[in-house]
Z-matrix of the N, CA and C atoms (Angstrom, degrees):
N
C 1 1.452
C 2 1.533 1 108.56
N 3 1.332 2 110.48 1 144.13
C 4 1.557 3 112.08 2 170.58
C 5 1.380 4 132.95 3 -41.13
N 6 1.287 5 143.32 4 97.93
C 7 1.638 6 116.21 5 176.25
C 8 1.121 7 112.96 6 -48.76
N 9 1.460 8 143.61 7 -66.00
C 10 1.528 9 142.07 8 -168.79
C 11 2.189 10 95.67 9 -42.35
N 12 1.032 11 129.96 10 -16.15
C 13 1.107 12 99.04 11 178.85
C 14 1.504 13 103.26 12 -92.53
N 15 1.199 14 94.23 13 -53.32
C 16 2.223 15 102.76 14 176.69
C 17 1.598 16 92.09 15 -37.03
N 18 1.006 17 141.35 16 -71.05
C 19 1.301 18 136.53 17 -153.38
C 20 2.111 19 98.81 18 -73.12
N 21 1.175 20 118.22 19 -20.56
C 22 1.851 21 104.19 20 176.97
C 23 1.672 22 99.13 21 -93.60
N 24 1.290 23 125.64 22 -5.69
C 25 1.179 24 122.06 23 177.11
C 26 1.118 25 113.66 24 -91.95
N 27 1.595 26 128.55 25 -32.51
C 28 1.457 27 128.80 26 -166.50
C 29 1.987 28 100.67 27 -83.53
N 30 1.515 29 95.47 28 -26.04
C 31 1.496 30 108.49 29 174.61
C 32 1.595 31 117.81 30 -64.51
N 33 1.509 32 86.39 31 -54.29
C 34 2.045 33 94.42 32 -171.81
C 35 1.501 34 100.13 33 -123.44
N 36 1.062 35 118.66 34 66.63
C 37 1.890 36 98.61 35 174.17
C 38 1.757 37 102.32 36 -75.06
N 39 1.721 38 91.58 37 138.18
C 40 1.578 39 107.10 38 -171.70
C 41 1.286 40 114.53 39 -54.97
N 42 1.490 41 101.97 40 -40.93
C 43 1.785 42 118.41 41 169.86
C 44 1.545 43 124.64 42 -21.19
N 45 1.357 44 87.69 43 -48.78
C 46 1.813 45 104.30 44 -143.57
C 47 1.909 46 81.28 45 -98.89
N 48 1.012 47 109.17 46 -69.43
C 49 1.803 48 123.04 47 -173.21
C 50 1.754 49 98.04 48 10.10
N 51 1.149 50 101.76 49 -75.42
C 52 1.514 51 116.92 50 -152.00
C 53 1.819 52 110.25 51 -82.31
N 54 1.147 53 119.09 52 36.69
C 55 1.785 54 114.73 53 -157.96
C 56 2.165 55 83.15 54 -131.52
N 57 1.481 56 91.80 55 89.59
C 58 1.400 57 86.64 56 166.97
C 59 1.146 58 114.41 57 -105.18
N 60 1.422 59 120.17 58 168.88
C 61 2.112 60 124.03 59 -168.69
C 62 1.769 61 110.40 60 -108.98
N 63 1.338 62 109.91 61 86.03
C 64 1.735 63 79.09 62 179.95
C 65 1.448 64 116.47 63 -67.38
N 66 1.633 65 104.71 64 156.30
C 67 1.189 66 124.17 65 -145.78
C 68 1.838 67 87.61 66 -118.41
N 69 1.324 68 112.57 67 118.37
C 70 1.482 69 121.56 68 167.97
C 71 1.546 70 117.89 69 -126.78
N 72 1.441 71 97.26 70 131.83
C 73 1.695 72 114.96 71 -163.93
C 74 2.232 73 103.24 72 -38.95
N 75 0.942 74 75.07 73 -168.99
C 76 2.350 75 67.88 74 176.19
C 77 1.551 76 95.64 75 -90.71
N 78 1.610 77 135.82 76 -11.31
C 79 1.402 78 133.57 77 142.00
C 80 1.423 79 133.37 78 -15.36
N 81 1.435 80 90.53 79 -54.36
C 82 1.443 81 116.95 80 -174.64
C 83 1.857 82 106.16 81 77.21
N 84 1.318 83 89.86 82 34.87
C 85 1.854 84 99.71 83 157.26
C 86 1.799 85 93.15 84 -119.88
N 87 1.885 86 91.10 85 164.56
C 88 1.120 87 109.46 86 -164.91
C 89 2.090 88 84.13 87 -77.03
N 90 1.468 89 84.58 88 172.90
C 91 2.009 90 103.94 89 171.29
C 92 0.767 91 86.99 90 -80.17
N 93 1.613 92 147.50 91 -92.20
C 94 1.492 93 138.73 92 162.25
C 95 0.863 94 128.64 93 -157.15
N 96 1.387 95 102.92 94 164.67
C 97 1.354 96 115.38 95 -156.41
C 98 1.983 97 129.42 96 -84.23
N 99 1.145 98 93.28 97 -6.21
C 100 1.505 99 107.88 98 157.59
C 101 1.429 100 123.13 99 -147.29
N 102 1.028 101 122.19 100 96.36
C 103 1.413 102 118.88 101 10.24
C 104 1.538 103 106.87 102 -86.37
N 105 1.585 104 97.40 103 166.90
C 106 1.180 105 112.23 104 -169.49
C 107 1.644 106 115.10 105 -83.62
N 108 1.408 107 121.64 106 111.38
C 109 1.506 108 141.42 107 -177.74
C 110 1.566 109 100.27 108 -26.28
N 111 1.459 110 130.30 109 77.55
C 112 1.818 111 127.16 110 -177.60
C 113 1.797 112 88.35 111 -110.36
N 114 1.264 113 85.36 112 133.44
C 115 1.760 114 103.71 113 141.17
C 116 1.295 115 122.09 114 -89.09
N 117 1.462 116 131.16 115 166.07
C 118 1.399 117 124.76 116 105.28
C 119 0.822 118 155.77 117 -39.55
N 120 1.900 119 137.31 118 119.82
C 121 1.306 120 130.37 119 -148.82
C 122 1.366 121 99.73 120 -57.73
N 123 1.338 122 129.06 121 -23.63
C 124 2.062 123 138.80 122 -157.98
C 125 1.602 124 86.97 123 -87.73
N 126 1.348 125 137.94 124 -51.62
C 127 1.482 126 140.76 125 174.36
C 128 1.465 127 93.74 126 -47.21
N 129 0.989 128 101.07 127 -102.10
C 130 1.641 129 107.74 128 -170.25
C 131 1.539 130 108.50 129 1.87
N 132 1.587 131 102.07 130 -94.36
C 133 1.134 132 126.16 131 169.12
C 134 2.173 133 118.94 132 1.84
N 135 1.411 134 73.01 133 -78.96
C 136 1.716 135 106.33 134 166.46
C 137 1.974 136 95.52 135 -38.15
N 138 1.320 137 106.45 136 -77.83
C 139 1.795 138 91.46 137 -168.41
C 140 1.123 139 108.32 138 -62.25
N 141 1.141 140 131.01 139 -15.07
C 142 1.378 141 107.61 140 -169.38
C 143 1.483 142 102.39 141 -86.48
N 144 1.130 143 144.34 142 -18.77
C 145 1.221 144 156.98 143 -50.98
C 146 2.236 145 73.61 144 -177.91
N 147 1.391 146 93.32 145 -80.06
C 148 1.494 147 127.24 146 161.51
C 149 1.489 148 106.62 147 -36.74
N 150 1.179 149 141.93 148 -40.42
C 151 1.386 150 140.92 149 -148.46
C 152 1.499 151 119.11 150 67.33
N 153 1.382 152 125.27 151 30.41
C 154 1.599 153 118.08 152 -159.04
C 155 1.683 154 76.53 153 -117.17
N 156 1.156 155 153.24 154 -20.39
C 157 1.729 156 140.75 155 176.55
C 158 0.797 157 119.49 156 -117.45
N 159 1.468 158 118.34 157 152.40
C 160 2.014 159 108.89 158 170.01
C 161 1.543 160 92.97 159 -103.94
N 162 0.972 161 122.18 160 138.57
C 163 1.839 162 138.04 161 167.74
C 164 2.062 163 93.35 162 -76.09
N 165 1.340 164 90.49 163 119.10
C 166 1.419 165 105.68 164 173.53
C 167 1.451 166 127.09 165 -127.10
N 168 1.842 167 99.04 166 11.48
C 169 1.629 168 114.50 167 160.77
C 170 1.739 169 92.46 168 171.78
N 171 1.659 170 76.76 169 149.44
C 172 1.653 171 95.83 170 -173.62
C 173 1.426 172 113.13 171 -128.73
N 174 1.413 173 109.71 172 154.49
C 175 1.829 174 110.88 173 170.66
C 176 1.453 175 98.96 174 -64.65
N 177 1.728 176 102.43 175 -176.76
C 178 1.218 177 114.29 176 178.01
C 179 1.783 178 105.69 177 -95.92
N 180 1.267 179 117.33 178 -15.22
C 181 1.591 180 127.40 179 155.75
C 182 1.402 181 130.85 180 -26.61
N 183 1.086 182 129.40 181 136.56
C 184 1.428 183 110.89 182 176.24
C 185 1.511 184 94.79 183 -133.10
N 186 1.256 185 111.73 184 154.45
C 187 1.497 186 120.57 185 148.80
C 188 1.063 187 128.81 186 -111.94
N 189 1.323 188 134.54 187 145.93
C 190 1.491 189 144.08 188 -161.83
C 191 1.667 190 112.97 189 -99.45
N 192 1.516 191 130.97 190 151.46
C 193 1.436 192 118.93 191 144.40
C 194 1.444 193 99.10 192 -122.65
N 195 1.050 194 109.98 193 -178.04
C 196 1.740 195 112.75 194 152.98
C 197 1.374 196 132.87 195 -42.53
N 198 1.625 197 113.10 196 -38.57
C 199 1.213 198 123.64 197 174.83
C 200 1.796 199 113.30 198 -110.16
N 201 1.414 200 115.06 199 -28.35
C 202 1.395 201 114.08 200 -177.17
C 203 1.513 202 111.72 201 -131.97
N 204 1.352 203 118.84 202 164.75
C 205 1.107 204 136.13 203 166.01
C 206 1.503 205 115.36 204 -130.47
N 207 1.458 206 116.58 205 160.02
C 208 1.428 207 139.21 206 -150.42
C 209 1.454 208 128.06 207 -158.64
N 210 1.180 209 122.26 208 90.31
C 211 1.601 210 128.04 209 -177.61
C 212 1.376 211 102.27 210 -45.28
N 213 0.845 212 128.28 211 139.37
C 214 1.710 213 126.26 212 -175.14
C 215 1.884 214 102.15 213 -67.28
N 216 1.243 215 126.90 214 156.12
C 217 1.199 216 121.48 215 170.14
C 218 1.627 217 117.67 216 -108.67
N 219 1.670 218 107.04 217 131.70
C 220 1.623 219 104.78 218 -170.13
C 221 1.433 220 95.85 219 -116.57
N 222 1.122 221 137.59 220 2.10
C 223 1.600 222 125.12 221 162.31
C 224 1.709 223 93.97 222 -139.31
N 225 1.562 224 117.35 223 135.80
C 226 1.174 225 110.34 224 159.31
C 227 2.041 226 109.92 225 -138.04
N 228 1.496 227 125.17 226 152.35
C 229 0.823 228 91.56 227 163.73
C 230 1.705 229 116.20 228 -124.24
N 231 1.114 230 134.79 229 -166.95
C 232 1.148 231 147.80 230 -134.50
C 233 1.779 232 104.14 231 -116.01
N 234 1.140 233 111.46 232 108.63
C 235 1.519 234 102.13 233 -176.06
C 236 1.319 235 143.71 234 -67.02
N 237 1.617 236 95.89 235 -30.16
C 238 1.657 237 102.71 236 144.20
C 239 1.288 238 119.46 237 -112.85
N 240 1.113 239 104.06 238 164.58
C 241 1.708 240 122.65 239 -167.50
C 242 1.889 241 98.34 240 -84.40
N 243 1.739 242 88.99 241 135.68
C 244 2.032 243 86.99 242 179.00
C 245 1.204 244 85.21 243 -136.49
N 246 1.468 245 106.62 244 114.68
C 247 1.448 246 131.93 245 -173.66
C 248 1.524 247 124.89 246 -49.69
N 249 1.053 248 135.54 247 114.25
C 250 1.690 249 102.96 248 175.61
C 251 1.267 250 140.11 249 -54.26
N 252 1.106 251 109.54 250 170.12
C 253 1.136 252 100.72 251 177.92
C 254 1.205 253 131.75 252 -94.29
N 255 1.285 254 149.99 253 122.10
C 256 1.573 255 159.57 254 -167.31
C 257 1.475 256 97.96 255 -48.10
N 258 1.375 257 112.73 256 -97.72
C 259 1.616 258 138.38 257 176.91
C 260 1.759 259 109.11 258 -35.61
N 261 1.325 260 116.47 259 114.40
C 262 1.270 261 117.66 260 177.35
C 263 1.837 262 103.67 261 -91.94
N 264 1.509 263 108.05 262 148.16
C 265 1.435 264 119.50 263 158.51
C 266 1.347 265 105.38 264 -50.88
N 267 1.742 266 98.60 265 131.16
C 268 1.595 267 94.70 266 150.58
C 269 1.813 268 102.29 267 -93.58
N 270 1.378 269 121.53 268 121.38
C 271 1.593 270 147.99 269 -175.86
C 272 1.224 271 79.83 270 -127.76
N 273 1.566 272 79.66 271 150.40
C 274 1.823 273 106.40 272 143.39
C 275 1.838 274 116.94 273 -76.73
N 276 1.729 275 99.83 274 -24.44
C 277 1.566 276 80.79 275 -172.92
C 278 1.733 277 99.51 276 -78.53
N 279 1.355 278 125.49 277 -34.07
C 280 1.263 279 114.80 278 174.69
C 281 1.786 280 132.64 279 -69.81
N 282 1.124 281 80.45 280 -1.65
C 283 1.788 282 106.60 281 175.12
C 284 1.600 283 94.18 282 -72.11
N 285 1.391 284 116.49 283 -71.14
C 286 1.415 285 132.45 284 -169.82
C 287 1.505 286 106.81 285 -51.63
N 288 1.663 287 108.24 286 -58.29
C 289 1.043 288 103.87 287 176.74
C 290 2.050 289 141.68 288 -62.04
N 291 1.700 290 96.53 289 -9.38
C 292 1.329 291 140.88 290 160.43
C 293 1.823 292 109.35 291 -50.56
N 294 0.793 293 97.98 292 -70.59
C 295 1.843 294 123.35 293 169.88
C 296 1.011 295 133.10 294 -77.88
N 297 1.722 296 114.31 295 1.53
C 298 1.410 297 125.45 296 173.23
C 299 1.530 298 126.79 297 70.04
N 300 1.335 299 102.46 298 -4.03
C 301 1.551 300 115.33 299 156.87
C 302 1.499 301 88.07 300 88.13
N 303 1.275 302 113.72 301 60.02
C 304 1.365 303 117.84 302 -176.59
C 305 1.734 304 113.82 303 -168.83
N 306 1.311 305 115.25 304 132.27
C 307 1.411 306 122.19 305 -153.16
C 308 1.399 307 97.64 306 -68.88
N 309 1.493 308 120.63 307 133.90
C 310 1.487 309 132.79 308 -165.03
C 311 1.824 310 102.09 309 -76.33
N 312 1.208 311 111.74 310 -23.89
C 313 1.414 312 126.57 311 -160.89
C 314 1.773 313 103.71 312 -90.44
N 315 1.909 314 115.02 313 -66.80
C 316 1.322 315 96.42 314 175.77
C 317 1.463 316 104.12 315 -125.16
N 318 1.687 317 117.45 316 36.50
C 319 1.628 318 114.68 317 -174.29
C 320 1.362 319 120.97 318 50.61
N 321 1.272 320 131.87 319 27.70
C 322 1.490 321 146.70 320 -175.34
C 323 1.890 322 83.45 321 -83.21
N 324 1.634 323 100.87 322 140.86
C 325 1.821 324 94.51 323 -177.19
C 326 2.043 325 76.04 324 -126.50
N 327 1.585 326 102.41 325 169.98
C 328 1.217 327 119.56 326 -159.60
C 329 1.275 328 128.39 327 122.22
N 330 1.295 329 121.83 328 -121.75
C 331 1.662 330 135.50 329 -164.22
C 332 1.788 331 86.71 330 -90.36
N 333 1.254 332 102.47 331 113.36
C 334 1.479 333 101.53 332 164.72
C 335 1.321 334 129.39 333 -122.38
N 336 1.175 335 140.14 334 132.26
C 337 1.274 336 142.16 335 172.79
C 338 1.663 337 117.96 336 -90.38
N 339 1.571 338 124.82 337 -159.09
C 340 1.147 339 112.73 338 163.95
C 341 1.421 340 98.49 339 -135.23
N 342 1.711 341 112.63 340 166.83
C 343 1.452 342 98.21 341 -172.13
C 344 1.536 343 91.95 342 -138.95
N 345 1.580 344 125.81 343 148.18
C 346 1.103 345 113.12 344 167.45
C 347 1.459 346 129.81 345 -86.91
N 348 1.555 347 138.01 346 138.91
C 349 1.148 348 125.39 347 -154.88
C 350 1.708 349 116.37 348 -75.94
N 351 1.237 350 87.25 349 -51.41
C 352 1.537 351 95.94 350 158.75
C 353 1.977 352 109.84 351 -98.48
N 354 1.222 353 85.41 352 142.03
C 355 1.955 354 75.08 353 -177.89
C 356 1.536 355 129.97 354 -88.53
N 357 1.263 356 112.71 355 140.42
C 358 1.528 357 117.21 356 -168.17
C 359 1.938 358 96.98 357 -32.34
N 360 1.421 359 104.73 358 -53.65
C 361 1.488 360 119.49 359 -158.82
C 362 1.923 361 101.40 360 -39.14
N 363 1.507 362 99.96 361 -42.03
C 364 1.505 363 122.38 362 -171.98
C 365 1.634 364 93.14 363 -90.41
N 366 1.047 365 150.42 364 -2.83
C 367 1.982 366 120.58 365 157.46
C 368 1.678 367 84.65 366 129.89
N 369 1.418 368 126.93 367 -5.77
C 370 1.163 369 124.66 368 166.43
C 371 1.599 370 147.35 369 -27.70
N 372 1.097 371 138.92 370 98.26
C 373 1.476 372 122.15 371 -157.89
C 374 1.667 373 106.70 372 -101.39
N 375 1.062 374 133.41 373 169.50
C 376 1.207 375 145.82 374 -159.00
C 377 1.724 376 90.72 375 -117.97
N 378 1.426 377 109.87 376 97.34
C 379 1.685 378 114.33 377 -171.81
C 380 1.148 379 107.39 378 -165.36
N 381 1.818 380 119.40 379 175.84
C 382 1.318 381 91.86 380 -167.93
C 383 1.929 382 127.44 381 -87.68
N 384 1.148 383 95.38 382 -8.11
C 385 1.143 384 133.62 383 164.31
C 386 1.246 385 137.83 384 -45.78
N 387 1.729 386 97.00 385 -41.79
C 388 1.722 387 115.88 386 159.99
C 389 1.245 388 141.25 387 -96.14
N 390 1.566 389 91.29 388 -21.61
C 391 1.675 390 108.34 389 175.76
C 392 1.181 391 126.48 390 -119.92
N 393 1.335 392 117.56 391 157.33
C 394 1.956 393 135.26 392 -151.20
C 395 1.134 394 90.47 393 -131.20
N 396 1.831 395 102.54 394 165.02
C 397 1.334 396 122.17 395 149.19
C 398 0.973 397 97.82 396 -93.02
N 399 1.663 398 110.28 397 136.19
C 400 1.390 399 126.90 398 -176.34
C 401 1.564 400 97.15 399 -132.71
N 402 1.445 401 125.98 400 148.25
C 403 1.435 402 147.23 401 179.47
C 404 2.001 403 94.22 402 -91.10
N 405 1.718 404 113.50 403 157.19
C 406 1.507 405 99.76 404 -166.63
C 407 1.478 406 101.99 405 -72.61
N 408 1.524 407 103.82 406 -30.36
C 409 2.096 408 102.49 407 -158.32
C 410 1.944 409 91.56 408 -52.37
N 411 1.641 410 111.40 409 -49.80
C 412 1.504 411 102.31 410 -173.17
C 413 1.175 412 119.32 411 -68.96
N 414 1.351 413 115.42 412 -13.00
C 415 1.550 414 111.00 413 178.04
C 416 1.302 415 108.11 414 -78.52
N 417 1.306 416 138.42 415 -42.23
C 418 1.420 417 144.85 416 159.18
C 419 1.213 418 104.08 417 -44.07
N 420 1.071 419 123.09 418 -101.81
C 421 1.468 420 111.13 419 -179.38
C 422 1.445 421 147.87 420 -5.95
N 423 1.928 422 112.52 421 -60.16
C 424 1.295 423 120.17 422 149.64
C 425 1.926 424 110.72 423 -52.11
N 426 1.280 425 115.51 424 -48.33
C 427 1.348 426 106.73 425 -166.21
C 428 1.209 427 119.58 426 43.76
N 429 1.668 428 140.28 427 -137.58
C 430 1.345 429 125.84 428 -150.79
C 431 1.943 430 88.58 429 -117.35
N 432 1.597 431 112.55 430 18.98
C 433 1.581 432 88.64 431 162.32
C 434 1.520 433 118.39 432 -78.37
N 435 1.464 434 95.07 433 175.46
C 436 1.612 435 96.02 434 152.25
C 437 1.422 436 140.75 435 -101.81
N 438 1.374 437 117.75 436 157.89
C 439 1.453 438 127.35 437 -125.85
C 440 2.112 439 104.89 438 -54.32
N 441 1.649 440 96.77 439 -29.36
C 442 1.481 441 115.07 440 -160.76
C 443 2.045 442 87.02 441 -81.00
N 444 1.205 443 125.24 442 -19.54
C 445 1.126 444 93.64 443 -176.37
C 446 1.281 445 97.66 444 -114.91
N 447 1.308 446 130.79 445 61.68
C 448 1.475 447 126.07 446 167.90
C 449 1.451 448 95.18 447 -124.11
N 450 0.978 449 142.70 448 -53.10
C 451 1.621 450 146.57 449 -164.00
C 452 1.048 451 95.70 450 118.53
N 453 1.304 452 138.71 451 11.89
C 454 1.529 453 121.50 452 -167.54
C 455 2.080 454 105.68 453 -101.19
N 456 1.468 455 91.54 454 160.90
C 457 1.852 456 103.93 455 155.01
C 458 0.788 457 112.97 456 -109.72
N 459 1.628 458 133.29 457 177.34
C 460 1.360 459 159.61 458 -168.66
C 461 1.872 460 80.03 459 -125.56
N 462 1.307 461 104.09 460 140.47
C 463 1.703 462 98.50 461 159.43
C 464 1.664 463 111.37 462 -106.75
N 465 1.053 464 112.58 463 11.64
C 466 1.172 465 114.45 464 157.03
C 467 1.570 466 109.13 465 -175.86
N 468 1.388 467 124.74 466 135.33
C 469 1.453 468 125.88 467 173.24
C 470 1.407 469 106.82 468 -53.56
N 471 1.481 470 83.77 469 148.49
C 472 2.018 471 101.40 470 -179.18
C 473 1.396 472 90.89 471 -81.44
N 474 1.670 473 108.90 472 162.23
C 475 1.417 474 128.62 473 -173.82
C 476 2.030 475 105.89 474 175.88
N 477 1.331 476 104.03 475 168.65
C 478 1.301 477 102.50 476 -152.39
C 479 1.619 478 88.01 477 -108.70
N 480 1.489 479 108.20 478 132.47
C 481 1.703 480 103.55 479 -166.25
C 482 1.227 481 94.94 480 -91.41
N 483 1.440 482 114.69 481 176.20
C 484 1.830 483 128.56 482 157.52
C 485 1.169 484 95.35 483 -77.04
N 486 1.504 485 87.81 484 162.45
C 487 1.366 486 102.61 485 167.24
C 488 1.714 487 123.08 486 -83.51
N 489 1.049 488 105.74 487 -2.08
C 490 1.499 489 133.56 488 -165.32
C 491 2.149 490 84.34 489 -88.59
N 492 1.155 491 95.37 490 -45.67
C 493 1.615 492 93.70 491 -159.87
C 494 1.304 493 114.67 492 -77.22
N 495 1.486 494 104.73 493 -37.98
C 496 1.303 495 126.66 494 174.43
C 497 1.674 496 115.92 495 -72.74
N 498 1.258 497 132.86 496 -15.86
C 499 1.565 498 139.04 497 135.42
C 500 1.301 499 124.52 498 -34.44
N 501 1.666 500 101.44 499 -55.38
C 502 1.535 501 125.87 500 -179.95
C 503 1.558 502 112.07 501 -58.60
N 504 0.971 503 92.75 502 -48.32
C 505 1.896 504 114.45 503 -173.08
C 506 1.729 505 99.87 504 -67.78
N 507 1.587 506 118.74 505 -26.58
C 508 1.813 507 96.54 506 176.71
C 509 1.662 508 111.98 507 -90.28
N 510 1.379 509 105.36 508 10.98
C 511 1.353 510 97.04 509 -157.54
C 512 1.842 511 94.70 510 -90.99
N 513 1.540 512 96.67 511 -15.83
C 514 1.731 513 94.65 512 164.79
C 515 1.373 514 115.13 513 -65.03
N 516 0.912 515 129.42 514 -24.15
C 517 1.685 516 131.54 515 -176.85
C 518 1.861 517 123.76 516 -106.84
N 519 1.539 518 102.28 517 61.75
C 520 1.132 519 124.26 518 -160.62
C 521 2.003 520 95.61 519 -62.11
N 522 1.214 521 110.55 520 127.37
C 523 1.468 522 108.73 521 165.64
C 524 1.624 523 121.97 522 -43.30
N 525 1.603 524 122.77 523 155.91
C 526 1.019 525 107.51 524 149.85
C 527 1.361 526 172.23 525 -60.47
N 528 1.005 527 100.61 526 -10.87
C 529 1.537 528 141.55 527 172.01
C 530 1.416 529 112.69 528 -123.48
N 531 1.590 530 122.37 529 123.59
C 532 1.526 531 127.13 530 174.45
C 533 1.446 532 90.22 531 -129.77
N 534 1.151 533 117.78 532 151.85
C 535 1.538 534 126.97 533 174.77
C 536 1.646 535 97.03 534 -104.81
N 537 1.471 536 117.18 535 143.55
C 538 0.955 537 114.14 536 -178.52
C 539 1.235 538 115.61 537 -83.39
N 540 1.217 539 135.82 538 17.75
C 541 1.690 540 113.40 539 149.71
C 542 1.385 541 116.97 540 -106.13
N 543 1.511 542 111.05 541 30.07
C 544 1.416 543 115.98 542 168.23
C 545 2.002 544 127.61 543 -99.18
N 546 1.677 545 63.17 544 7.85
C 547 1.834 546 82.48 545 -149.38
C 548 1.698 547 100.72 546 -75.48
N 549 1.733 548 114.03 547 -25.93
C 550 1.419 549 118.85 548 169.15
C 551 1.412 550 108.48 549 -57.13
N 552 0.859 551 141.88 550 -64.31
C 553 1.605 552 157.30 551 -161.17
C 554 1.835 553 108.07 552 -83.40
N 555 1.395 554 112.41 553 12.27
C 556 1.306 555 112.78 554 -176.71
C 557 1.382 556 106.09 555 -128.38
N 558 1.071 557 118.38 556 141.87
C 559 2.010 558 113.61 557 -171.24
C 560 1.924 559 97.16 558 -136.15
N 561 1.710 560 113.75 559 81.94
C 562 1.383 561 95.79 560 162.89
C 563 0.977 562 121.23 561 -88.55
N 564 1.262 563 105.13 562 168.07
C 565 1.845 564 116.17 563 176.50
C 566 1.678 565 100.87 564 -82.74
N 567 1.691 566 106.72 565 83.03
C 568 1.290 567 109.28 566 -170.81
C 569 1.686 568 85.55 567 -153.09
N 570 1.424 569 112.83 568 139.25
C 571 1.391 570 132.26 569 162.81
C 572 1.432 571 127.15 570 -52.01
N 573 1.309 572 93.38 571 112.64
C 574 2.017 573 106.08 572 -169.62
C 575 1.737 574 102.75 573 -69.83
N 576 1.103 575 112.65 574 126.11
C 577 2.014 576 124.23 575 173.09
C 578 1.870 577 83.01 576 -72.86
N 579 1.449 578 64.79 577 150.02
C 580 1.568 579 100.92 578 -166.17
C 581 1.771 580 110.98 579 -88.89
């Protein structure tokens, strides 16, 4: 058999690649949910490994050593509690995620930019207060007037979220892939079958 393959297999087996652990505070809520709190199956592994998680569901995968073996872990949680945090980033991704990933001007979702509400050019500050997700056609458009002489709305005034709210707000944007034993420990804003 080839070495160069024994050696890209022992590196990347295809198997294993894709088996991530969500990671929930000692609460037993996720860190968060957008993005969504993933390990690596080798992380995981590793704390628990450490004594810092309890494994509270596993793939059907195993991994091997010389001396031990290990069902891979797909939910683990965290043995001490790491508080959130109060004070949110001002980001652009939490900006976006602020606005729902949707242009403040005509709700167009996609390619987004940011726009300032009042413009730097005009005494404008870069805060959360002043700036939107903006789509490019509206960002062109407004350009460096102000807001009353463009014809335009805001669909909702900018303002600086909690962090409490802004948690709330990723849980609308559920990933593509959920493994189903994540699905106990996961709460979307999605309609329960009857």
């Amino acid at each position: 058999m080839d070495g160069n393959f024994r050696t890209e297999f022992t590196r990347n087996p295809a198997s294993l690649r894709h088996r991530p652990a969500l990671v929930l505070n000692a609460d037993y809520r996720p860190l968060s949910y957008y993005p969504l709190s993933l390990w690596p199956w080798q992380d995981a592994i590793k704390a628990a490994w450490l004594d810092r998680v309890d494994i509270v569901a596993e793939y059907d995968d195993i991994v091997r050593s010389p001396s031990t073996q290990i069902r891979i872990p797909s939910v683990v949680v965290l043995k001490d509690y790491v508080k959130p945090q109060k004070r949110v980033a001002f980001t652009r991704f939490n900006l976006f995620l602020r606005d729902e990933f949707n242009c403040q001007y005509c709700g167009a979702k996609g390619e987004l930019t940011f726009d300032h509400v009042v413009p730097r050019a005009n005494g404008g500050v870069t805060s959360w207060q002043n700036v939107v997700a903006a789509c490019s056609p509206c960002n062109l458009k407004k350009g460096s007037k102000p807001l009353h002489r463009t014809g335009m709305n805001l669909r909702k005034p900018p303002r600086q979220p909690g962090a409490e709210e802004l948690r709330n707000m990723g849980r609308k944007f559920p990933p593509g892939h959920l493994h189903e034993s994540w699905m106990d420990f996961l709460y979307w804003d999605a309609e329960l079958e009857a």
